[in-house]
PDB file of N, CA, C and O in Angstrom:
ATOM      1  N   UNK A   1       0.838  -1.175   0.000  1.00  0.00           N
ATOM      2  CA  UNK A   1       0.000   0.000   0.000  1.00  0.00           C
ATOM      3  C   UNK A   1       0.887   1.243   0.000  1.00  0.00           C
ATOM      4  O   UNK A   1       1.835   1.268   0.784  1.00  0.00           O
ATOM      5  N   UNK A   2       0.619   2.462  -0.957  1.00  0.00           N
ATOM      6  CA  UNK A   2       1.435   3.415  -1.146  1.00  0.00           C
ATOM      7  C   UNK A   2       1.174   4.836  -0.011  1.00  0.00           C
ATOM      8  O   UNK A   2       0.121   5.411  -0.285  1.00  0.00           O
ATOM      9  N   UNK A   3       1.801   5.354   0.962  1.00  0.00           N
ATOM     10  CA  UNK A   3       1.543   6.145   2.091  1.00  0.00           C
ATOM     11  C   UNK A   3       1.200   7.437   1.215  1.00  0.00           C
ATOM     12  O   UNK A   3       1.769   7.656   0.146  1.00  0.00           O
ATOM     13  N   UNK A   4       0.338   8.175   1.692  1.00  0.00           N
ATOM     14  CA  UNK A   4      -0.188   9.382   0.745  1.00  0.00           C
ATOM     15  C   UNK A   4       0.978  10.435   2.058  1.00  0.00           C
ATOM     16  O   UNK A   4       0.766  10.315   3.264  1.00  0.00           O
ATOM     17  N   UNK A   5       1.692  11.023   1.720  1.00  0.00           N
ATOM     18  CA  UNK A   5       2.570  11.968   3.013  1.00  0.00           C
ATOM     19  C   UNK A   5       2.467  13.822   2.117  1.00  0.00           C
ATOM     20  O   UNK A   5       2.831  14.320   1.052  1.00  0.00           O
ATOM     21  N   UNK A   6       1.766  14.248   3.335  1.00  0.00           N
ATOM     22  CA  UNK A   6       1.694  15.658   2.796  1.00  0.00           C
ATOM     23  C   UNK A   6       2.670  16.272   3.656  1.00  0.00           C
ATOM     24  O   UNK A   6       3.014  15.893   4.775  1.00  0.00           O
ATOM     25  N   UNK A   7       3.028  17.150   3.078  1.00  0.00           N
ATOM     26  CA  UNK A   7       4.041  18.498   3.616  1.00  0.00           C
ATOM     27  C   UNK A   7       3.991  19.409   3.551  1.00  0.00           C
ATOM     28  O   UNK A   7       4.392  19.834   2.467  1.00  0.00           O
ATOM     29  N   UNK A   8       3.464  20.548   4.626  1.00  0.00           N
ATOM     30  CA  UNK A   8       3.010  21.390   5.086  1.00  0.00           C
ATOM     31  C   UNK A   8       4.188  22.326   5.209  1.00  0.00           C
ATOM     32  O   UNK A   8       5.344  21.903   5.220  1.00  0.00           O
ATOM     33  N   UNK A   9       3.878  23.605   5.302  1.00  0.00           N
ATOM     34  CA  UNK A   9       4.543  24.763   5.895  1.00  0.00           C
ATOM     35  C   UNK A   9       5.327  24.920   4.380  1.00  0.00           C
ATOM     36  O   UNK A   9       6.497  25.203   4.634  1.00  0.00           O
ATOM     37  N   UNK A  10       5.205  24.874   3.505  1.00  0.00           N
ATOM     38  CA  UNK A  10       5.674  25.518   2.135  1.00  0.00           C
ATOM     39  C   UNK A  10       4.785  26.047   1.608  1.00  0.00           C
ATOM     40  O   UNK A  10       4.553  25.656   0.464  1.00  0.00           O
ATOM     41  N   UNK A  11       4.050  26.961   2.079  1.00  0.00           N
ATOM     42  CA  UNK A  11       3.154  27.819   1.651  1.00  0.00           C
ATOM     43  C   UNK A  11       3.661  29.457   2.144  1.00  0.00           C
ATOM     44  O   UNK A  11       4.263  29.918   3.114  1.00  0.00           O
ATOM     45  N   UNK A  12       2.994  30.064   0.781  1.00  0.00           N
ATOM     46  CA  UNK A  12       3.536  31.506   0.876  1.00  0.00           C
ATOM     47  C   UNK A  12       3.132  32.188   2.252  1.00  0.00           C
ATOM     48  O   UNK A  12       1.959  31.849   2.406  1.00  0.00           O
ATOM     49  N   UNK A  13       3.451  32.860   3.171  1.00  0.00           N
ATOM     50  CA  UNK A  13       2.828  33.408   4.145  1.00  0.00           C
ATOM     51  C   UNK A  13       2.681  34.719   3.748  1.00  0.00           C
ATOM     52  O   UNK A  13       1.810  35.349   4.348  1.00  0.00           O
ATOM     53  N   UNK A  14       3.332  35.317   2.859  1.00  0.00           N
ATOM     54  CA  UNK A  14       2.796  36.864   2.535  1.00  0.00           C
ATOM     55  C   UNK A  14       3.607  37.033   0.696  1.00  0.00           C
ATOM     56  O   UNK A  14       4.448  36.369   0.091  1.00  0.00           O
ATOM     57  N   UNK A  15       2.944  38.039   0.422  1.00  0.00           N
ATOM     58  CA  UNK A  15       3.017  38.038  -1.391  1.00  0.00           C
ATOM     59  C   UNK A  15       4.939  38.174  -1.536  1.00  0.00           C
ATOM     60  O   UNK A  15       5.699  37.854  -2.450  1.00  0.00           O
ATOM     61  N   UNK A  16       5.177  38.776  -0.214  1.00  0.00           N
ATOM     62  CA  UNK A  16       6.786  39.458  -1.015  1.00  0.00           C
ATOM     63  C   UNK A  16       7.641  38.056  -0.223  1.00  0.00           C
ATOM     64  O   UNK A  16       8.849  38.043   0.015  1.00  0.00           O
ATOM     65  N   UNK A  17       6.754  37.039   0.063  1.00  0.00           N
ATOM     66  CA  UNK A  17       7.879  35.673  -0.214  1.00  0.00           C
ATOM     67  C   UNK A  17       7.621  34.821  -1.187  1.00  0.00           C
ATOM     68  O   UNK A  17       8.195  33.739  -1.319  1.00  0.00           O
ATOM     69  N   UNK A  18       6.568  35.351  -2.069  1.00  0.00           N
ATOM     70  CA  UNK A  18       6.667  34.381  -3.354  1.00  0.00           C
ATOM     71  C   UNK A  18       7.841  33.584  -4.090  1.00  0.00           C
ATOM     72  O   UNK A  18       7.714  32.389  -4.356  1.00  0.00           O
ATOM     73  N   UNK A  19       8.803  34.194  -4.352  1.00  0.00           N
ATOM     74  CA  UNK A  19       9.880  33.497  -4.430  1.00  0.00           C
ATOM     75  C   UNK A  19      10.614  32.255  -3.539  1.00  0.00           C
ATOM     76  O   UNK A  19      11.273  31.296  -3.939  1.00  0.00           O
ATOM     77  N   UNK A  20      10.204  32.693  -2.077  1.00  0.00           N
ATOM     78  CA  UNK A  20      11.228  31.962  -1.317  1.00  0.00           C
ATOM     79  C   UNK A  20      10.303  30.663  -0.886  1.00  0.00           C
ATOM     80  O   UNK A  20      10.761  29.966   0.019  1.00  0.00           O
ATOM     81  N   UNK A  21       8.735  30.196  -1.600  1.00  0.00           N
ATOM     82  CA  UNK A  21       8.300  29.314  -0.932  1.00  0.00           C
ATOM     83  C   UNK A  21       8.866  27.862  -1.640  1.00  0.00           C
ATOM     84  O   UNK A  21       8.888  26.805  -1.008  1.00  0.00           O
ATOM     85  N   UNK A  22       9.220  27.962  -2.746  1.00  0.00           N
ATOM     86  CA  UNK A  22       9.782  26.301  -3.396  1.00  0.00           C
ATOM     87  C   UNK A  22      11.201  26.514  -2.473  1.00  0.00           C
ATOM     88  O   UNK A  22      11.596  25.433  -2.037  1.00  0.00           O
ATOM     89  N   UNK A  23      12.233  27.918  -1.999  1.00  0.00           N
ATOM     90  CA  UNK A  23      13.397  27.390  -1.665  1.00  0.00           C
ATOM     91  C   UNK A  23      13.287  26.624  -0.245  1.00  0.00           C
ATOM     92  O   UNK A  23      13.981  25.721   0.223  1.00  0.00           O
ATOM     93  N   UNK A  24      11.959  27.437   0.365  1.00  0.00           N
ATOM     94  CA  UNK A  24      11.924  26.483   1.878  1.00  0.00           C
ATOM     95  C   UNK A  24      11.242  24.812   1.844  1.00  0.00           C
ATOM     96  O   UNK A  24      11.020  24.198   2.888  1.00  0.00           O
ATOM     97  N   UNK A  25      11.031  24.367   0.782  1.00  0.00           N
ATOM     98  CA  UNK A  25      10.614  22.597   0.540  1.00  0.00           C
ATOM     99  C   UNK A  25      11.398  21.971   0.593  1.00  0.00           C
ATOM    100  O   UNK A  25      12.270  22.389  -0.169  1.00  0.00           O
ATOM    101  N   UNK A  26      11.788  20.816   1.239  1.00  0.00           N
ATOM    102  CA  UNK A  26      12.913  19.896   0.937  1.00  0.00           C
ATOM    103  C   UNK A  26      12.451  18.890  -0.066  1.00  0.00           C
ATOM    104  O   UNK A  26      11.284  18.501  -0.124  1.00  0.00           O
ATOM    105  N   UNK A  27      13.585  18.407  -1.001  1.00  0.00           N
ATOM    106  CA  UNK A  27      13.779  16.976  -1.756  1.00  0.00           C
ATOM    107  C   UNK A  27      13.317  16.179  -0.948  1.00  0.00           C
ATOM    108  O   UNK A  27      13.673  16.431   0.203  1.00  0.00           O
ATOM    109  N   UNK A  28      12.609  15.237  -1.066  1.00  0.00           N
ATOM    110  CA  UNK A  28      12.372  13.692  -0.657  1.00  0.00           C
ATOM    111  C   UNK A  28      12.765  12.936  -1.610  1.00  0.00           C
ATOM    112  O   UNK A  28      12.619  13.033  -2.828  1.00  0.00           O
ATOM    113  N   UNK A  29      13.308  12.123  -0.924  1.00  0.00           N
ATOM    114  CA  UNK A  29      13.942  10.734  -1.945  1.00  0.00           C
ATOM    115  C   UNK A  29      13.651   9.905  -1.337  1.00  0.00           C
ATOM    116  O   UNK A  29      13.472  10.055  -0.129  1.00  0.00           O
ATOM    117  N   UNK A  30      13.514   8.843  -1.887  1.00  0.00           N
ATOM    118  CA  UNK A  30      13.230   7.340  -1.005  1.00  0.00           C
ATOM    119  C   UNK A  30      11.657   6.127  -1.691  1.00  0.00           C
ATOM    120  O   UNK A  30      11.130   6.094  -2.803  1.00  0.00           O
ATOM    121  N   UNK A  31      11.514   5.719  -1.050  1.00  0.00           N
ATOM    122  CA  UNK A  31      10.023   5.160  -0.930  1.00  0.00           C
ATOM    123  C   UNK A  31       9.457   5.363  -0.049  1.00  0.00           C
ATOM    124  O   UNK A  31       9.729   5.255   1.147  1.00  0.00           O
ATOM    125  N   UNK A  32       8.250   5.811  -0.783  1.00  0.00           N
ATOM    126  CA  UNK A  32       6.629   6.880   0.117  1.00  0.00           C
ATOM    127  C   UNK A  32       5.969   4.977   0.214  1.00  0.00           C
ATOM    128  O   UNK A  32       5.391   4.486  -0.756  1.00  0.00           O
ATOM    129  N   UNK A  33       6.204   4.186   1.498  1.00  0.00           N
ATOM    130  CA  UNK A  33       5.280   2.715   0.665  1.00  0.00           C
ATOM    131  C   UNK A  33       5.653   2.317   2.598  1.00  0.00           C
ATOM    132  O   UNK A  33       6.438   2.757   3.438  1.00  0.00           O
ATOM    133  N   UNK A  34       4.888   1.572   2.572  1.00  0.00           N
ATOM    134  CA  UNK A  34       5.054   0.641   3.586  1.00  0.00           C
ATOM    135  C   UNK A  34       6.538   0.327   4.201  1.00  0.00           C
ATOM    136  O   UNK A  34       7.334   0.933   3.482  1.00  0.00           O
ATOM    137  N   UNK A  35       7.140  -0.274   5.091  1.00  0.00           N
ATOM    138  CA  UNK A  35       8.404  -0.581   4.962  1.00  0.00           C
ATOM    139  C   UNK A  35       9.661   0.498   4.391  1.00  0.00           C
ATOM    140  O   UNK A  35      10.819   0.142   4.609  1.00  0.00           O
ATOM    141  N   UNK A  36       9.440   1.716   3.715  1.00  0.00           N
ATOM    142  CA  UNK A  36       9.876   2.604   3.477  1.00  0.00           C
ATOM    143  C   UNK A  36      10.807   3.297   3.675  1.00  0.00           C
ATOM    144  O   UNK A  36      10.742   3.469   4.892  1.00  0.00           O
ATOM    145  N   UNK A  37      11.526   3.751   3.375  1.00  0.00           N
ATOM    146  CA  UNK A  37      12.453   4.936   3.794  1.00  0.00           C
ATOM    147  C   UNK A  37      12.832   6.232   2.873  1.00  0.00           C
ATOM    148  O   UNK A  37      13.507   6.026   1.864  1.00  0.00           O
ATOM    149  N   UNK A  38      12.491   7.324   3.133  1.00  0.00           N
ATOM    150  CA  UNK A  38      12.591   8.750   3.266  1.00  0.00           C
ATOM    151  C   UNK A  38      13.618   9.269   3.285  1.00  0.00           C
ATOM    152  O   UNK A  38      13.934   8.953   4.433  1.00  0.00           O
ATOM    153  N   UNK A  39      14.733  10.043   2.798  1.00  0.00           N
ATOM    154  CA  UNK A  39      15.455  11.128   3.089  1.00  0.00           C
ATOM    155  C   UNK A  39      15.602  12.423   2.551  1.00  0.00           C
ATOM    156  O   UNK A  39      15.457  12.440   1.328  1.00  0.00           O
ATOM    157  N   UNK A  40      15.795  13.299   2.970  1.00  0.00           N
ATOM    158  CA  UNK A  40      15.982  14.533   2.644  1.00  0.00           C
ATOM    159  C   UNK A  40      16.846  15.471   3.080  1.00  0.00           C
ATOM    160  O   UNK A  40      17.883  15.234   3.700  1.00  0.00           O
ATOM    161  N   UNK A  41      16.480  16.428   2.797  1.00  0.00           N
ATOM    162  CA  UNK A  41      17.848  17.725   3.858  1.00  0.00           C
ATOM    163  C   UNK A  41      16.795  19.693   3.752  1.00  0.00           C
ATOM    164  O   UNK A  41      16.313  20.302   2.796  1.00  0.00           O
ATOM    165  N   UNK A  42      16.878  19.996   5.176  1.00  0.00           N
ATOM    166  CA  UNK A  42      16.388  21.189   5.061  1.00  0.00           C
ATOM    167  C   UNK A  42      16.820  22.111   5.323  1.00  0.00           C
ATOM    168  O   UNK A  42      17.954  21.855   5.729  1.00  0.00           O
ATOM    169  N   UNK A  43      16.657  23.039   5.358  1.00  0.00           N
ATOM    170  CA  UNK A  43      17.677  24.599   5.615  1.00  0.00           C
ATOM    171  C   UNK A  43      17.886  24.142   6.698  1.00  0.00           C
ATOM    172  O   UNK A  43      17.255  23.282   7.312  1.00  0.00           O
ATOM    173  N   UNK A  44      19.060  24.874   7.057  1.00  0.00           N
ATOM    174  CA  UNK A  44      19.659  24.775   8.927  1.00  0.00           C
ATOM    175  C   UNK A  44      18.798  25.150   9.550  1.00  0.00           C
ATOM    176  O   UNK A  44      17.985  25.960   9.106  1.00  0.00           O
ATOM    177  N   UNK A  45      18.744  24.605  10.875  1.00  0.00           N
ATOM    178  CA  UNK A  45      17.969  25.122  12.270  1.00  0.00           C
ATOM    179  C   UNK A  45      16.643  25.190  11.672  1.00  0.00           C
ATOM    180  O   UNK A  45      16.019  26.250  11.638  1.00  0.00           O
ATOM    181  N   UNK A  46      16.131  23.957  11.137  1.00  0.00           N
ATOM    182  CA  UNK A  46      14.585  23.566  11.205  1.00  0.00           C
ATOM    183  C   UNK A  46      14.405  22.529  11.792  1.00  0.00           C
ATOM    184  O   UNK A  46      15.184  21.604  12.020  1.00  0.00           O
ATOM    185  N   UNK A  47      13.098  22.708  12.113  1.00  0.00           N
ATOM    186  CA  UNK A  47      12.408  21.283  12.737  1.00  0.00           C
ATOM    187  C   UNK A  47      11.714  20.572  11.818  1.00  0.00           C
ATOM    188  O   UNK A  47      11.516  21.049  10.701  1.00  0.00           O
ATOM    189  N   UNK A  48      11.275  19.392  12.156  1.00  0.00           N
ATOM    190  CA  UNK A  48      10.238  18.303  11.312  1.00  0.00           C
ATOM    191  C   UNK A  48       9.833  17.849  12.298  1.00  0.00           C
ATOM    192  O   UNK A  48      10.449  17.759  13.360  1.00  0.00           O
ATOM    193  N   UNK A  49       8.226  17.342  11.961  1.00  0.00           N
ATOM    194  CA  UNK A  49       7.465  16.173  12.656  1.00  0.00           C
ATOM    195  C   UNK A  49       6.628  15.437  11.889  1.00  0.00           C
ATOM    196  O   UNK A  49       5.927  15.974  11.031  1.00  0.00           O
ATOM    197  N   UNK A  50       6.615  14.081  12.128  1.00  0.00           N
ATOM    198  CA  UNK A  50       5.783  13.032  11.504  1.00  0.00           C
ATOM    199  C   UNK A  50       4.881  12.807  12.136  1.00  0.00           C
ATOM    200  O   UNK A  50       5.049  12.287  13.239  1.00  0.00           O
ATOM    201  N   UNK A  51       3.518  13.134  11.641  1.00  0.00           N
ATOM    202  CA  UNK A  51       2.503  12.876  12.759  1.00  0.00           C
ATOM    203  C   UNK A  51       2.275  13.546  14.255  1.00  0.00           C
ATOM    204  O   UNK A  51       1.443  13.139  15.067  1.00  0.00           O
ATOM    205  N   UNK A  52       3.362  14.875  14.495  1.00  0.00           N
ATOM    206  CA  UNK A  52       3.307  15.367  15.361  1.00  0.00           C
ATOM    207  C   UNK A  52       4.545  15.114  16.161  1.00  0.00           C
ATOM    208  O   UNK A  52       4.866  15.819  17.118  1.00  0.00           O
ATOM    209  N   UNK A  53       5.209  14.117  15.749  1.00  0.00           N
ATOM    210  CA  UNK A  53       6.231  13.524  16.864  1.00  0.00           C
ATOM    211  C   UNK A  53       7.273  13.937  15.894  1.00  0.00           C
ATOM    212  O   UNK A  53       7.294  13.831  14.668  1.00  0.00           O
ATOM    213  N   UNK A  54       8.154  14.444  16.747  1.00  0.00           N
ATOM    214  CA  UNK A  54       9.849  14.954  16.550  1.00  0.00           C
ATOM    215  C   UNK A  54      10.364  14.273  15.589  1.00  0.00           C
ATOM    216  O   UNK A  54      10.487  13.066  15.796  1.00  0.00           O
ATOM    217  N   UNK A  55      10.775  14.772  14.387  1.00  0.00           N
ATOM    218  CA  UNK A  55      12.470  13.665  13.684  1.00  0.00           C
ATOM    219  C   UNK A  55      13.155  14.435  13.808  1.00  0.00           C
ATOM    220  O   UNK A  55      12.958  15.651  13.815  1.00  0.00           O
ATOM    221  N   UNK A  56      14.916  13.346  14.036  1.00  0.00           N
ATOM    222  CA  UNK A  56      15.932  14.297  14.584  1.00  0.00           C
ATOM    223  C   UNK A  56      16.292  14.815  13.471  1.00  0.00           C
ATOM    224  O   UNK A  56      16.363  13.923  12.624  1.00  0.00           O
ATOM    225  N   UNK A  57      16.488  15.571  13.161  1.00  0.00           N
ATOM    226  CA  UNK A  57      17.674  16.650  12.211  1.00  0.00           C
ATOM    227  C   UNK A  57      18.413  16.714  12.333  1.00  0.00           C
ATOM    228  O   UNK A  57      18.524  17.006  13.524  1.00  0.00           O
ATOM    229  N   UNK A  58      19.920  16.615  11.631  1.00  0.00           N
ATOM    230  CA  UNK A  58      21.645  16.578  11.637  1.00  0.00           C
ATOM    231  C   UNK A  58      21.287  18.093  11.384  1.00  0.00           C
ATOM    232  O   UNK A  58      20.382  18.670  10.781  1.00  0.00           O
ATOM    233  N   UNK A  59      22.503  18.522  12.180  1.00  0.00           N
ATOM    234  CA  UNK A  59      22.897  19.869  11.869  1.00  0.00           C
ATOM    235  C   UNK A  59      22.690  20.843  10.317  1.00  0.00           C
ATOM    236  O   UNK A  59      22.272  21.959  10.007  1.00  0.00           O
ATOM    237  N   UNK A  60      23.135  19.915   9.791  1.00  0.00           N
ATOM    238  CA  UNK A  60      23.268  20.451   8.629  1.00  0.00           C
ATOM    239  C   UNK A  60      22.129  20.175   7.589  1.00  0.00           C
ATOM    240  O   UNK A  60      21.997  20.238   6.367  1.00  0.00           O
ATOM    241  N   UNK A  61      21.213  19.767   8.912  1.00  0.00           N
ATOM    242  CA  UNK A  61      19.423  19.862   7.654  1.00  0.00           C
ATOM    243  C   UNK A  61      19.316  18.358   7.529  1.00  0.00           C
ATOM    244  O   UNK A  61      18.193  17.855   7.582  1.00  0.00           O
ATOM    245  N   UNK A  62      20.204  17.723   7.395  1.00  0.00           N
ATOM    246  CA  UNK A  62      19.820  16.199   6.673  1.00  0.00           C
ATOM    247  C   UNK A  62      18.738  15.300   8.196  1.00  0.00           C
ATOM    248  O   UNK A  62      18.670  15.274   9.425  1.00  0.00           O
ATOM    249  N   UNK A  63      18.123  14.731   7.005  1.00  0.00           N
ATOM    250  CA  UNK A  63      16.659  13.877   7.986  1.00  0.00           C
ATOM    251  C   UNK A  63      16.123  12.149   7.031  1.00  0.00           C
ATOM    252  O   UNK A  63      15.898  11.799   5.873  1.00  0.00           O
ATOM    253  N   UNK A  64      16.135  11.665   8.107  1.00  0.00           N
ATOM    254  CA  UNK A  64      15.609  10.052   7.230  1.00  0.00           C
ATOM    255  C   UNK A  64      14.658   9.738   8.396  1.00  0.00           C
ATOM    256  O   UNK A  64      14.943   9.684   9.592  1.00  0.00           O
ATOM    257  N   UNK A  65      13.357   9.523   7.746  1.00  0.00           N
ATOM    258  CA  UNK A  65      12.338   8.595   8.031  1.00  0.00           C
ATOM    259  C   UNK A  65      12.003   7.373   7.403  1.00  0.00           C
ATOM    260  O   UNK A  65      11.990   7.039   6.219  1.00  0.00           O
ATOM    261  N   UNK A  66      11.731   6.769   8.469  1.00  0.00           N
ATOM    262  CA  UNK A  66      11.949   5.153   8.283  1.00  0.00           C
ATOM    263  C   UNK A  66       9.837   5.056   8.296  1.00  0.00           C
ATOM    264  O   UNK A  66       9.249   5.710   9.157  1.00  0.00           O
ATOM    265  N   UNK A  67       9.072   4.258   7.339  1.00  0.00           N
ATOM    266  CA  UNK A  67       7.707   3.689   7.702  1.00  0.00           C
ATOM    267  C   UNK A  67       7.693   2.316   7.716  1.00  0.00           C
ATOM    268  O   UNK A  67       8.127   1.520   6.883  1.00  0.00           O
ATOM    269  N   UNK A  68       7.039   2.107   8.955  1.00  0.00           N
ATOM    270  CA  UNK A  68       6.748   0.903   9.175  1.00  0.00           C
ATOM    271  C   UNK A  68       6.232  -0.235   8.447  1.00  0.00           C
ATOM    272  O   UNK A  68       6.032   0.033   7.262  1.00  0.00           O
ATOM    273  N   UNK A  69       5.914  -1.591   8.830  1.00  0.00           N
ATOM    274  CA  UNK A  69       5.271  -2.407   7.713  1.00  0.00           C
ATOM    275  C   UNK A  69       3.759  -2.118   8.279  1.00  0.00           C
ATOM    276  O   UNK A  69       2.762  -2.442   7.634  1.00  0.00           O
ATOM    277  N   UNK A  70       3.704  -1.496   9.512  1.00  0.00           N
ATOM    278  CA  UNK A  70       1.532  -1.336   9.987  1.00  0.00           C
ATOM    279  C   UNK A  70       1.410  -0.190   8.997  1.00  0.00           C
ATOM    280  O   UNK A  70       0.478  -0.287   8.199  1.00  0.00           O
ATOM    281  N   UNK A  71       2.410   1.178   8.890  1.00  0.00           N
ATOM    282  CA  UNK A  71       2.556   2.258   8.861  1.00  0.00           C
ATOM    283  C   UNK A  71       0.953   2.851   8.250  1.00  0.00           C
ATOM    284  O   UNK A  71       0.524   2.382   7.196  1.00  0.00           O
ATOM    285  N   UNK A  72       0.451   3.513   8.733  1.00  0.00           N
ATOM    286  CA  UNK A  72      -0.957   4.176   8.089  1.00  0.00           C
ATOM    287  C   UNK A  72      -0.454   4.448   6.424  1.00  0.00           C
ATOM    288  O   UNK A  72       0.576   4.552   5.757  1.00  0.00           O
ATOM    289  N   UNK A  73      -1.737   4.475   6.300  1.00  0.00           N
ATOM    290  CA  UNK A  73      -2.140   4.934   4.532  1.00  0.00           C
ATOM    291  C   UNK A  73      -1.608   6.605   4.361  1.00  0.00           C
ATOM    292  O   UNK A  73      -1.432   7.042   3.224  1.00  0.00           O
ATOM    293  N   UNK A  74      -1.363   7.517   5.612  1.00  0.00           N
ATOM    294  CA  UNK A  74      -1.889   8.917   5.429  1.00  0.00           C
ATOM    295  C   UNK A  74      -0.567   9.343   6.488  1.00  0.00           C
ATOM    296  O   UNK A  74      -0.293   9.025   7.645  1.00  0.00           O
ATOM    297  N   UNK A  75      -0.163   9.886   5.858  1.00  0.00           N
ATOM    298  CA  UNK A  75       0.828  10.709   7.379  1.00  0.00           C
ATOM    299  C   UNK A  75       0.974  12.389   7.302  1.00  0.00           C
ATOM    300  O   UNK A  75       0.375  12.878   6.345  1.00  0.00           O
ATOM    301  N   UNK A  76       1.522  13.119   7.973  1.00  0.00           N
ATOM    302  CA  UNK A  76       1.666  14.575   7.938  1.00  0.00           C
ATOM    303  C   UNK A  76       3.074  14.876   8.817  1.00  0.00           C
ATOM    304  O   UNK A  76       3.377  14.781  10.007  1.00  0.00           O
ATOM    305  N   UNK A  77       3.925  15.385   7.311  1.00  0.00           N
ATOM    306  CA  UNK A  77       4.947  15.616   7.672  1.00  0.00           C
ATOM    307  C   UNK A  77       4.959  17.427   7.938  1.00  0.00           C
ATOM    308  O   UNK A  77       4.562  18.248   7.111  1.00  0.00           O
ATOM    309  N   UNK A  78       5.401  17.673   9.014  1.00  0.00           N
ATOM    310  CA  UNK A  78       5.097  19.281   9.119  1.00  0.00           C
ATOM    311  C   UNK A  78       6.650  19.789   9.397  1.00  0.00           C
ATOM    312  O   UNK A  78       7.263  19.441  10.406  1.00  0.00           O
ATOM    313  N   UNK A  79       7.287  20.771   8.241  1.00  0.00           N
ATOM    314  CA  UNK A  79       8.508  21.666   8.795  1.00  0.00           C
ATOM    315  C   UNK A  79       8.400  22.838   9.845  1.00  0.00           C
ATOM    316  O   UNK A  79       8.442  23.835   9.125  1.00  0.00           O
ATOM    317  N   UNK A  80       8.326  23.111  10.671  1.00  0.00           N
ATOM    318  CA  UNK A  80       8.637  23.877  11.317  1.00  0.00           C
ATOM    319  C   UNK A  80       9.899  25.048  10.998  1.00  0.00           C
ATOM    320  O   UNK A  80      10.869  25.114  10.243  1.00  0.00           O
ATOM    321  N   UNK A  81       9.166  26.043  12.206  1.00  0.00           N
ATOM    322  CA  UNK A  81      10.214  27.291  11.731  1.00  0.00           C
ATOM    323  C   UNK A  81      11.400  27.291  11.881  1.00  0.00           C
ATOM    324  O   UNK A  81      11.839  26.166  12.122  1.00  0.00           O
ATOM    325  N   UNK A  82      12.340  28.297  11.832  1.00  0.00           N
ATOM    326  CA  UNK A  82      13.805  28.342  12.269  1.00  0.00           C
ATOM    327  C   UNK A  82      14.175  28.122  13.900  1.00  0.00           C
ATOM    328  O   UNK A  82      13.704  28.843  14.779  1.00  0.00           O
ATOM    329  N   UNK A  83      14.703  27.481  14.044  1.00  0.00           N
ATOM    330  CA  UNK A  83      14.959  26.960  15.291  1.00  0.00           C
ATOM    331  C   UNK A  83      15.835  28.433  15.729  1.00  0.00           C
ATOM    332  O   UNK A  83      16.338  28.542  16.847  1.00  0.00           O
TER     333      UNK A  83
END
């Protein structure tokens, strides 16, 4: 079964950051699927959460999520602001 994962907080918050909303998205690479694994990298001093719960972040932005074999159909990955 293929995990539907949305990602939040790349939306414009005002007209004169139009430009800067694709630079604040990170790459995902990996498999979005059951059993899965995720990686990416985000600007320095951000946060992420899966479902609400913390992933750690390396200093330098880089992040891997691992999904389970129960893992839901639906998850919500949310970036958070500048730390």
């Amino acid at each position: 079964m293929r995990l539907k994962v949305a990602v939040f907080m790349c939306l414009v918050v005002g007209a004169s950051h139009q430009g800067r909303a694709q630079e604040n998205c990170p790459e995902l690479e990996g498999r979005f699927e059951q059993g899965g694994l995720v990686w990416g990298q985000l600007d320095e001093n951000r946060s992420l959460k899966l479902n609400d719960l913390p992933v750690p972040v390396l200093s330098d932005g880089t992040f891997v999520v691992g999904f389970g074999r129960d893992a839901p159909a639906s998850l919500t990955l949310k970036i958070g602001e500048m730390l």
